[in-house]
C-alpha positions, 0 to 999 in steps of 0.5 A: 659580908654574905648576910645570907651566912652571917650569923649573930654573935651576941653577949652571953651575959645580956644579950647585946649585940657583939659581932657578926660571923661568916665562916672563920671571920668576925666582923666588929662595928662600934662608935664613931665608924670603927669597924674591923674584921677579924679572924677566929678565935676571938674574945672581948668583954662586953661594953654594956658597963652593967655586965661587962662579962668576958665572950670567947668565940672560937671556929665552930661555936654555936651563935644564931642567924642574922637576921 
């Protein structure tokens, strides 16, 4: 993945790092080394066991540079 247009998806609840976006691509890591890329539109309910809200990403939304 470009980092150089990746930007980060993150939880609207808690802020808890969901995902990484380029272009029309999201890229999910999680434990034991799993690790998919996905096309977009996407959705999932955030992991944290104290927030668990549902994120929905589509083509064009608004998320913050990778830093």
């Amino acid at each position: 993945m470009n980092e150089a247009h990746a930007c980060k998806w993150r939880c609207k609840g808690c802020g808890r790092l969901l995902g990484i976006v380029e272009g029309n691509r999201l890229e999910i890591r999680f434990a034991r080394g799993h690790q998919y890329r996905v096309a977009l539109p996407a959705t999932c309910v955030c992991r944290n066991p104290e927030c668990n809200t549902l994120n929905e990403l589509s083509p064009g939304s608004r998320v913050s540079p990778a830093k």
